[in-house]
C-alpha positions in Angstrom: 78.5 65.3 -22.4 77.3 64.4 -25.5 73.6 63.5 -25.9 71.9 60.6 -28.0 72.3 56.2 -28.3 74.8 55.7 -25.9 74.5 51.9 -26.4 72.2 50.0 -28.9 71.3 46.0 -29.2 70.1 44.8 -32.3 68.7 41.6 -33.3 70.1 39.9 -30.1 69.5 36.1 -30.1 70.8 33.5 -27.8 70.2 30.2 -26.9 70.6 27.8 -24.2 70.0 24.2 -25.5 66.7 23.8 -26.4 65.7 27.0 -24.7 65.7 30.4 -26.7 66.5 32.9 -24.2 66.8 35.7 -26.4 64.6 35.9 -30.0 65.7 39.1 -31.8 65.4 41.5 -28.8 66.5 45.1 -29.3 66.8 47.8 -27.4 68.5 51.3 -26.9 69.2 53.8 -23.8 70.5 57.2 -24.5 73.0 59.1 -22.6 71.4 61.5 -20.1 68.1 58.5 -20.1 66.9 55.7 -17.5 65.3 53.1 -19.1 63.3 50.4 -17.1 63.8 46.8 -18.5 60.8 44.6 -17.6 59.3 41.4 -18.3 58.3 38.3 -16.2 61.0 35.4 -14.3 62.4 33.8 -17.7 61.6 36.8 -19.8 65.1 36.9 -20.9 66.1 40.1 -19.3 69.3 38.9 -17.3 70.5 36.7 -20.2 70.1 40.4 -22.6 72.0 42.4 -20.0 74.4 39.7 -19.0 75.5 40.1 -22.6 75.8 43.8 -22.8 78.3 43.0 -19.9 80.4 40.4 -21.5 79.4 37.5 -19.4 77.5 36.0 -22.4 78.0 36.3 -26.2 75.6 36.8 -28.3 74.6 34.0 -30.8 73.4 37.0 -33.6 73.3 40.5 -33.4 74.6 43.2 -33.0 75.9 45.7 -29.9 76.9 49.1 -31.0 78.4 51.6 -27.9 78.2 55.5 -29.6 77.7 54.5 -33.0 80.3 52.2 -32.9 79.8 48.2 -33.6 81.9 46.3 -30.7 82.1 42.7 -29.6 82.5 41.9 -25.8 84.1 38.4 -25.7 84.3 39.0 -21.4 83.6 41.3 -18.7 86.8 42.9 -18.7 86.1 43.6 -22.7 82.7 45.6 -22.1 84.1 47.1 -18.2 87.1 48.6 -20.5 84.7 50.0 -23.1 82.9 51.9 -20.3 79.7 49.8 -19.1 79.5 48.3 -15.4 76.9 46.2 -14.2 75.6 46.2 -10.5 74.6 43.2 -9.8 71.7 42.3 -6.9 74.2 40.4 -4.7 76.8 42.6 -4.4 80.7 41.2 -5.8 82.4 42.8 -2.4 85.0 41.3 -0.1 83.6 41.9 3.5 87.0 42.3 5.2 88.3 45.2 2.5 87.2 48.5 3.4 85.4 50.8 0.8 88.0 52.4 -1.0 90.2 48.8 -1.2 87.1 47.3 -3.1 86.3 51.0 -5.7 90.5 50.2 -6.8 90.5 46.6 -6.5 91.5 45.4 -9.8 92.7 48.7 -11.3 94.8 48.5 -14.5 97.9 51.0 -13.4 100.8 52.4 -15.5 104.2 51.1 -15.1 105.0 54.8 -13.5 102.3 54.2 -11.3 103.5 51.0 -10.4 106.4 51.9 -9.7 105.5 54.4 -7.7 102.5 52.6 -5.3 105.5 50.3 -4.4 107.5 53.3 -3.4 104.9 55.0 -1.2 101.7 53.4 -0.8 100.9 55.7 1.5 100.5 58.6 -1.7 98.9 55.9 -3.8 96.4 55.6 -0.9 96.2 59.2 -1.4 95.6 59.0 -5.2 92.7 56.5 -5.0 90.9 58.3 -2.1 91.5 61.6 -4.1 89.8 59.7 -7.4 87.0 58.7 -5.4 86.0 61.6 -3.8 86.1 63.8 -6.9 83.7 60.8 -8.3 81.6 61.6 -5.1 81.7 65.1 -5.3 80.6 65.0 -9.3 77.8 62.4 -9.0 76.2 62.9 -5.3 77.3 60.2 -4.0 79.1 59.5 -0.6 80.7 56.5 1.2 82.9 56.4 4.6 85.9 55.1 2.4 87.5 53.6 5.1 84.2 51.6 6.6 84.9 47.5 6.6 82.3 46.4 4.1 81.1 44.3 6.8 80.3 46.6 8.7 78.0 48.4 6.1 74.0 48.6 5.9 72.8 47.3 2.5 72.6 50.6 0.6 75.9 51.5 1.9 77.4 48.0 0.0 75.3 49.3 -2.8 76.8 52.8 -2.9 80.6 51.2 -2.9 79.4 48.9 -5.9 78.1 52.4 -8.0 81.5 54.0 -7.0 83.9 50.6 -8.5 81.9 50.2 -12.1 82.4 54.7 -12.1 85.8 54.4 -10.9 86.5 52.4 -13.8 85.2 54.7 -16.1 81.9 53.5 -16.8 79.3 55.3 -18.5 76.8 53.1 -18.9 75.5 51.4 -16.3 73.2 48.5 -15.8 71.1 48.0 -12.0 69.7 44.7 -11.3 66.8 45.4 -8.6 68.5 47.8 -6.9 65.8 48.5 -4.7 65.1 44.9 -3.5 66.2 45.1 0.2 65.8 48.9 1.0 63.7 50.8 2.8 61.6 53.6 1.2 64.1 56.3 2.6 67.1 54.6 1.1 65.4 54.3 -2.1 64.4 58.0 -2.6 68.6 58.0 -1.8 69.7 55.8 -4.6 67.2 57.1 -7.2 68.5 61.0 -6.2 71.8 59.5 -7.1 70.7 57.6 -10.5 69.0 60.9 -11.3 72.5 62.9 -10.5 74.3 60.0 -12.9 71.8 60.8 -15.7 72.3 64.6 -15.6 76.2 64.0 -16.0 75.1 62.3 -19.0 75.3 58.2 -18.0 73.3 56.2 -19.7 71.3 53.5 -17.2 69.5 50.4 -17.4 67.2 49.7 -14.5 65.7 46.0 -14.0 63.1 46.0 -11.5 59.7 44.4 -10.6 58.5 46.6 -8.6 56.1 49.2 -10.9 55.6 51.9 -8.4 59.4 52.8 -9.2 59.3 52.6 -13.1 56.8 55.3 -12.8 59.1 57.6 -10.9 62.3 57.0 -12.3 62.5 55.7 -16.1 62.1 57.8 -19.0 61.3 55.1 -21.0 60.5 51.0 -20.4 61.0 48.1 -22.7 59.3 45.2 -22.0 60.1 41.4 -22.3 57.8 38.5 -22.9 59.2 35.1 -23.4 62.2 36.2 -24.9 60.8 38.9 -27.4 60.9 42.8 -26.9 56.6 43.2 -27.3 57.5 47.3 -26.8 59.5 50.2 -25.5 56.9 53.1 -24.3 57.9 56.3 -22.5 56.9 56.1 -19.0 55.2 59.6 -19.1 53.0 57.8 -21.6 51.7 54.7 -20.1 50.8 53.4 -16.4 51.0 50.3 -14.3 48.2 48.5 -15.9 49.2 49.0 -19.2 52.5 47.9 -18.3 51.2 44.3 -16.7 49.1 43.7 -19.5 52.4 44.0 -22.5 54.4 41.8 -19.8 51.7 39.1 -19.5 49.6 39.4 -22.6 46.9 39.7 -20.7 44.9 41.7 -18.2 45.5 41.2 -14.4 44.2 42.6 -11.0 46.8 44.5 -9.0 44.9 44.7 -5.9 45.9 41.8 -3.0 43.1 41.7 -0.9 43.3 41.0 2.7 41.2 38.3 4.1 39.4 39.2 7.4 41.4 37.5 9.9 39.1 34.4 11.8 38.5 35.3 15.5 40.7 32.6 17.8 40.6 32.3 21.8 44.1 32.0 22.2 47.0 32.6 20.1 48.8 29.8 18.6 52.0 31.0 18.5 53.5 33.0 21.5 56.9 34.4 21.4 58.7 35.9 24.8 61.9 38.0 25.5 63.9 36.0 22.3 67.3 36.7 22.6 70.1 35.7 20.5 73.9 36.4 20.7 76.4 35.8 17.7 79.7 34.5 17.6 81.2 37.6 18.7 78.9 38.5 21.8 76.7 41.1 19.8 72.5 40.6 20.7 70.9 40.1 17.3 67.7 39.2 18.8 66.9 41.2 21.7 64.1 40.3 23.9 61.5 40.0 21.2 58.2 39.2 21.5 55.0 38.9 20.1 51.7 36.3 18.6 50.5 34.6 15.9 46.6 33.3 15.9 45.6 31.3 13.5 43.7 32.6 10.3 46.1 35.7 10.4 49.0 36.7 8.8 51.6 39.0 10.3 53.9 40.5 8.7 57.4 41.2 9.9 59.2 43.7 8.8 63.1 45.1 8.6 66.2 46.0 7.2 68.3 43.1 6.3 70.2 41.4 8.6 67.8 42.7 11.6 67.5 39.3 13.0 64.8 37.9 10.9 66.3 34.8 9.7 67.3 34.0 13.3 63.9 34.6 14.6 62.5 32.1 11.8 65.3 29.7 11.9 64.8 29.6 16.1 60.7 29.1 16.4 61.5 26.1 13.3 63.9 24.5 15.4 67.2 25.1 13.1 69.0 27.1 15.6 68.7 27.6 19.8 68.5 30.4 21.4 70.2 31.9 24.6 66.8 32.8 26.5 63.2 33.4 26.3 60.3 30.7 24.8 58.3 29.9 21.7 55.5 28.3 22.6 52.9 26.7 19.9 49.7 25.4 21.0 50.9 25.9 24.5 53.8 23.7 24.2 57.4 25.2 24.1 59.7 24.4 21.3 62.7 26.3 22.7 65.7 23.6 22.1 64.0 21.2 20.1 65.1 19.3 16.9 63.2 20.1 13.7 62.7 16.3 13.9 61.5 16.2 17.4 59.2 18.8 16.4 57.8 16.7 13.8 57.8 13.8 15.4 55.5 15.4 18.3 53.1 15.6 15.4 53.3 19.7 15.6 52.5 21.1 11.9 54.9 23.7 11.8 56.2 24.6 7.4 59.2 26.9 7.4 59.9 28.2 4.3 63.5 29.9 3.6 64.4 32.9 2.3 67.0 30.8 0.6 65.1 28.2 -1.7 67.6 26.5 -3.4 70.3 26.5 -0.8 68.0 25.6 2.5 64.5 25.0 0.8 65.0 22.8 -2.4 67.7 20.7 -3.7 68.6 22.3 -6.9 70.3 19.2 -8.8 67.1 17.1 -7.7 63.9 16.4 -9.3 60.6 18.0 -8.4 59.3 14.4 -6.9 62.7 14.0 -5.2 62.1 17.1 -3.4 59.0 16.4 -2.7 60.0 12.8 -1.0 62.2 14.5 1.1 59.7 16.0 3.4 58.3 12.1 3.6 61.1 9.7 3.4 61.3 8.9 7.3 57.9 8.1 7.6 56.5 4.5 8.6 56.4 3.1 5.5 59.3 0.2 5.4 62.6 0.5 4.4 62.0 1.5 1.1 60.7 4.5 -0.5 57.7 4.6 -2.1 58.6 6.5 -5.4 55.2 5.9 -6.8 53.9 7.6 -4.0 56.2 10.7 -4.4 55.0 11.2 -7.9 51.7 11.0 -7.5 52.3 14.0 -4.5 54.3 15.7 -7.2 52.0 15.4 -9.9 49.1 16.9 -7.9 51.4 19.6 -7.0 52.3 20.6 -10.4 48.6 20.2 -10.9 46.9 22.2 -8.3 49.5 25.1 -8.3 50.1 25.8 -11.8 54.1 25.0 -12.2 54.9 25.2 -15.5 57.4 22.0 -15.8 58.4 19.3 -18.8 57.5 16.7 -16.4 57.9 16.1 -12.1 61.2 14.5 -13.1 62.9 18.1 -14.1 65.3 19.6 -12.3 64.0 21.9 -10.2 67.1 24.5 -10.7 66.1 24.6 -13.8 62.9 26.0 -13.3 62.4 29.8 -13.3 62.0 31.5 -9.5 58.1 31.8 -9.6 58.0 28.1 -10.3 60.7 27.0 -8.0 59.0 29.1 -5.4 55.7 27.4 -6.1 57.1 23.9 -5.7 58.8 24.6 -2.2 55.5 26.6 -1.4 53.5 23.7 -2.6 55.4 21.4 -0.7 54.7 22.8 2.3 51.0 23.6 2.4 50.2 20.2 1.3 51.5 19.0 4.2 48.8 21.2 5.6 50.5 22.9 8.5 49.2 24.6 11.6 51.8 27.5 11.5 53.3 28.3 8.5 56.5 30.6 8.3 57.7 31.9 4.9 60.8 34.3 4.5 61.0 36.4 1.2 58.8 34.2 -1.0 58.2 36.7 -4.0 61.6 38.0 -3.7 63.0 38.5 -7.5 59.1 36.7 -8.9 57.1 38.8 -11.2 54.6 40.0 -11.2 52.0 36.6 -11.9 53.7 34.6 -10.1 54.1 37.0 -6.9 50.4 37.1 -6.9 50.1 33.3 -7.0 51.9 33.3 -4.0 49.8 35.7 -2.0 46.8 33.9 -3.4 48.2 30.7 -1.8 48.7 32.3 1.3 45.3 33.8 1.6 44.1 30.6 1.0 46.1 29.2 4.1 44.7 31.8 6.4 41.3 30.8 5.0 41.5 27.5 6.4 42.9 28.7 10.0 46.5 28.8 9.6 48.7 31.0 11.3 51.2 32.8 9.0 54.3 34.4 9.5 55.2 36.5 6.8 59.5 37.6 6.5 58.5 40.8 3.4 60.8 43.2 2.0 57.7 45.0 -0.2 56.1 48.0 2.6 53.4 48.2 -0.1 53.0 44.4 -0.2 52.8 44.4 3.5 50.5 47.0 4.1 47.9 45.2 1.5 48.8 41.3 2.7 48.6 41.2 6.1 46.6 42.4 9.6 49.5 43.3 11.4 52.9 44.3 11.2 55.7 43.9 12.9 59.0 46.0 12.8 62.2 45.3 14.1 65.8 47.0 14.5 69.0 45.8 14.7 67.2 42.2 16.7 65.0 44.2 18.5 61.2 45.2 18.1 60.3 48.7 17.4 56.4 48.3 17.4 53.7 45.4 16.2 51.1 48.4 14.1 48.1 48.1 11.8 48.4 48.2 8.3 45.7 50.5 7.6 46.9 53.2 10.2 50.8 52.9 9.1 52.2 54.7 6.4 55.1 53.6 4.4 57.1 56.4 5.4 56.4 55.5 9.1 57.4 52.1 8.5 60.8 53.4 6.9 61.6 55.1 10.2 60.5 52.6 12.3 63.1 50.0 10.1 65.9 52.5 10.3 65.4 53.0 14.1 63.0 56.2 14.8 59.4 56.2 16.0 57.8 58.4 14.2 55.5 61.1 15.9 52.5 60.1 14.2 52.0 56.6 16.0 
């Protein structure tokens, strides 16, 4: 395979209204290379790779693939020219097994038309054949014919990598791959990137997380407000140096943990939770466990292990089949979020999910804020005055970046959505406070704006519950965690005394001989 600029952008500009997205950004990778794209939420980098992949045209510059100056007017133009994107929420149909969704979509000859109608049994045969020499040449490996459904997240993530190869990609493009795996499955998938590079793909890595620039680019380019500020190779620079080109300035990566405040009595308690799903299967199995106020503990998992039912049941959103949730002694098993609220208990449950359960996106930051406040007595209007003075100390005291409260809050960037919906909820100055996944896809500031605000929380005496995907984030945040499989809880440890390698096994099922 022939070595040197697989793919090169030049000059790339784009614009959305009034915002400029892109500002003469270029970049290169090189067959046989990684490179790390970074920069901080509104940085620019999805709009820059969302171009390379023909979902956006560039309003100037150039994209040149092996020398040679191409234009990519849709996905299908830059898929055909040999670059496939993975996205981070995966473009699979559940009910397809593995091999139907690598083919789906595949361009065939008329003699191969013609002859999938006359056996598809041999065409099956073809595919599967295609795929596995795929497998076989890049180290890769799937159960081909494994419902996606019934697939763990890298699994799903595997079968995307196979579709953009099978169609002949050579350049390929991973948006935070590693944003719901565990550290085992990650040293998986970065084996596999590293196989891809030595058969001479060129890839394009966008992640947050710094640890896994260090280990797997050869070189990073870095994004600040729509401008490349660099491209270094990775041998040459570190973490620090890194934050500093993204932000412009210098910044602390330690999160320090807050000593947790001595309480009598816990003031959540949690016993034998159980939860069945439509189909009879447990996805919460007897758990239990405590919360005491001025702690945080963190809870961690692979996804779909049951922790959005475990938040979505002690908030009042969904009712169990058995067991109790008791806060300050009082059970809430069965109750309304409204009857909660009306019994005066300061509970905040924060989704995972912050424009589709958290915020409404077409609404204006001091409409969202109202919403947590409209059915109070206050008449039967609503005081909108009110609501922008709540919203303006909000944007205030938390640092959103906005035009005004009256924006839209989808179109905000995540860190300050997240900050409003955080915002939100700790002025109402809750008790208990549960939070799913709040730094998920944030950089780096804004990610530590978060865990500022909640180390403020357990400051005053709050009890957290903290939903993480980051082992290294956990281990730093909070005073205990808790890990659970497939609903059930494999152990509550301490931080300190936990490696991330024992908190992989525990996650994937295995108690590891060291605890």
């Amino acid at each position: 395979m022939p070595r040197g600029a697989a793919v090169e952008m030049q000059h790339i500009s784009k614009r959305f209204g009034t915002v400029q997205a892109n500002d003469d950004v270029g970049m290169a990778v090189n067959r046989g290379e990684i490179v790390a794209l970074l920069g901080e939420n509104g940085s620019g980098k999805s709009t820059l790779v969302n171009m390379l992949a023909g979902i956006y045209v560039p309003d100037a510059g150039s994209i040149y693939l092996d020398g040679e100056r191409r234009f990519f007017k849709s996905p299908h133009d830059a898929i055909t020219a040999g670059i496939g994107m993975v996205h981070q929420h995966f473009k699979l149909i559940p009910v397809m097994n593995a091999w139907e969704n690598i083919s789906l979509g595949e361009k065939k000859s008329d003699t191969q038309k013609g002859f999938a109608l006359s056996s598809p049994f041999l065409e099956k045969r073809r595919i599967v054949e295609k795929i596995t020499r795929l497998e076989q040449r890049f180290g890769l490996g799937t159960q081909q014919n494994k419902k996606i459904y019934d697939m763990s997240v890298s699994e799903k993530q595997t079968v995307e990598i196979l579709k953009v190869l099978y169609r002949g990609a050579q350049v390929l493009v991973l948006d935070e791959p590693t944003a719901v795996l565990t550290p085992q499955e990650t040293v998986q998938l970065f084996a596999m990137m590293r196989n891809m590079k030595e058969a001479g793909c060129a890839i394009i890595i966008i992640t947050h997380k710094l640890p896994e620039v260090m280990d797997i680019s050869d070189r990073v380019t870095v994004l600040r407000k729509g401008k490349a500020v660099g491209t270094v190779h990775t041998k040459d620079t570190n973490p620090r140096e890194l934050t500093e080109l993204m932000v412009g300035a210098s910044i602390s990566l330690e999160i320090r943990r807050e000593e947790p405040v001595p309480q009598e009595a816990p003031m959540l308690e949690v016993r034998s939770l159980t939860l069945h799903n439509a189909e009879g299967v447990k996805v919460l199995d007897t758990v239990s466990f405590e919360v005491s106020g001025g702690e945080i503990l963190g809870v961690a998992g692979i996804a779909g292990s049951g922790q959005k039912e475990l938040c979505e049941i002690i908030a009042g959103l969904r009712r169990a089949d058995a067991g109790s949730v008791r806060f300050l002694g009082e059970n809430l098993l069965g109750l309304t979020p409204r009857t909660i609220k009306k019994k005066g208990i300061s509970m905040s449950f924060i989704p995972e999910d912050r424009l589709g359960m958290g915020l409404v996106g077409g609404m204006s930051i001091t409409d969202n804020i109202l919403l947590k406040s409209y059915d109070l007595p206050q008449g039967p209007l609503i005081d909108r005055g009110q609501g922008r003075v709540a919203a303006e100390n909000i944007v205030q005291r938390y640092a959103i970046s906005t035009p005004s409260v009256q924006h839209i809050v989808k179109k905000l960037s995540g860190g300050n959505i997240q900050k409003v919906l955080l915002g939100r909820e700790i002025e109402r100055r809750p008790r208990l406070l549960i939070t799913a996944y709040p730094v998920r896809g944030l950089d780096i500031g804004a990610s530590y704006s978060i865990y500022d605000m909640l180390n403020e929380q357990k400051r005053q005496g709050v009890a957290v519950l903290f939903i993480g995907e980051d082992l290294d984030v956990l281990r730093e945040l909070c005073d205990r965690i808790m890990v659970i499989h497939n609903g059930a809880v494999m152990d509550i440890v301490d931080p300190c005394a936990c490696s991330k390698e024992d908190l992989g096994l525990l996650m994937l099922g295995h108690k590891p001989e060291t605890l």
